[in-house]
C-alpha angles and dihedrals in degrees: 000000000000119000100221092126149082100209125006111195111194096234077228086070092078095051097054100039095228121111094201093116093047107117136205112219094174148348135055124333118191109193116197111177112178115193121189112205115245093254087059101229102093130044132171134209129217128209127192120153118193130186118214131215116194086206105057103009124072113233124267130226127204078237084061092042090054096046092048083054107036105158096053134121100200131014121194117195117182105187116190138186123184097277107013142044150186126201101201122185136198111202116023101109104003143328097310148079119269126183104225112177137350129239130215088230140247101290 
């Protein structure tokens, strides 16, 4: 796969619904997991921000997002290039990746 993008969506992405395969090639990635205890009465969010480089890092894939956080409820990825950007969740209707806004990038 080259990694001449910023962001690669499979064209088989918009037939099944789920935004799992789509994958980052550069730019800014902001990672928020919330994960309620199980008593409900306590949750805790986590907070990583990585910045990608298509010429030294390998690409990174929602997929890859989900296994690195496995106990969260909700995972909330904002991923930015200079003009142009996509906010993506897991959770929050379901087990699966959903894009839900878009964002006019970091510039």
């Amino acid at each position: 796969m080259e990694k001449d993008f910023v962001l690669y969506i499979p064209p088989e992405t918009f037939k099944k619904g789920d935004c799992s395969d789509i994958v980052f090639g550069s730019g800014i990635l902001e990672i928020m997991a919330e994960t309620i205890e199980p008593s409900g009465t306590a949750f805790t969010i986590t907070s990583e921000k990585r910045i990608i480089n298509e010429e030294y890092d390998e690409p990174v894939r929602l997929s890859d997002i989900r296994e690195k956080y496995p106990t969260a409820n909700m995972i909330t990825v904002i991923a930015e290039s200079a003009l142009q950007g996509w906010v993506f969740r897991f959770g929050n209707h379901g087990e699966f990746w959903e894009q839900i806004g878009n964002t006019a990038g970091y510039a």
